[in-house]
C-alpha positions in Angstrom: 0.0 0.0 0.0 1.5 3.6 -1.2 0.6 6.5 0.6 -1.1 8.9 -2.2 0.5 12.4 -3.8 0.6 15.3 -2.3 -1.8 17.7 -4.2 1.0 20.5 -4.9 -1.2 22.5 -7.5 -3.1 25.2 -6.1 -1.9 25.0 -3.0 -0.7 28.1 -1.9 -3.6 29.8 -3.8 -5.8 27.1 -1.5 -3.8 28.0 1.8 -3.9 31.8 1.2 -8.1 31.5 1.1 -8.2 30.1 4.2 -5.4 32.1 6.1 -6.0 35.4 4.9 -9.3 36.2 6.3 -7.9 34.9 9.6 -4.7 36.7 9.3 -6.7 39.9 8.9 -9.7 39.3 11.4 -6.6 38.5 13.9 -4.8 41.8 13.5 -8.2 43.9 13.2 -8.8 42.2 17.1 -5.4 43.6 17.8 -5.5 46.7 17.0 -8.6 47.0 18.8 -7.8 45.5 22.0 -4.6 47.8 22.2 -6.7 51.0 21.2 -8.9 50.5 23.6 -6.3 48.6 26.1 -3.6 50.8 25.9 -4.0 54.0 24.1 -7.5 55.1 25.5 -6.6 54.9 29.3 -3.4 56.6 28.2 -4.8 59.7 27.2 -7.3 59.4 30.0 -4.2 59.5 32.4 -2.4 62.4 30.7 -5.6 64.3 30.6 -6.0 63.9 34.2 -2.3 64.6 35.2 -2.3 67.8 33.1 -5.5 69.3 34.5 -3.7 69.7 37.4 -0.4 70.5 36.3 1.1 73.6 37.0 4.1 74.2 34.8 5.2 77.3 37.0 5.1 75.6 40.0 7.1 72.8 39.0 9.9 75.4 37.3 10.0 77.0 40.2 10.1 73.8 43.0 13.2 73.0 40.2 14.4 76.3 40.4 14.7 76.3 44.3 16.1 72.9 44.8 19.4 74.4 41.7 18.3 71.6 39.0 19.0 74.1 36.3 22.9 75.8 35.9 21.7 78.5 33.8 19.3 79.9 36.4 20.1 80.7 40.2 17.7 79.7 43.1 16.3 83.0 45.4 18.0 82.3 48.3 21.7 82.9 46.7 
């Protein structure tokens, strides 16, 4: 008993039918998962810090502790 022939015709033409629409459903899941995963509770966050944020304050708490060279703190 022989084992029969691979059918080599067609195949990746066969193959590509069937894995393309998967390959693109998967990704389309993706991207959606790590829009609403990642990139929507990111800009919720930054929204939410920068309400709040006062640039002036923090230049000057930086200011007083000498961070910067180029600019001297009040007390000196």
């Amino acid at each position: 008993m022989s084992l029969p022939k691979p059918l080599m015709r067609g195949l990746l033409g066969k193959r590509l039918r069937f894995h393309l629409p998967i390959a693109f459903g998967l990704s389309l899941v993706a991207a959606i998962a790590f829009k609403y995963g990642v990139t929507e509770p990111r800009k919720r966050a930054y929204a939410e810090f920068y309400k709040q944020y006062d640039a002036v304050k923090e230049f000057n708490a930086m200011k007083e502790a000498g961070v910067f060279e180029s600019v001297r703190p009040s007390g000196e």
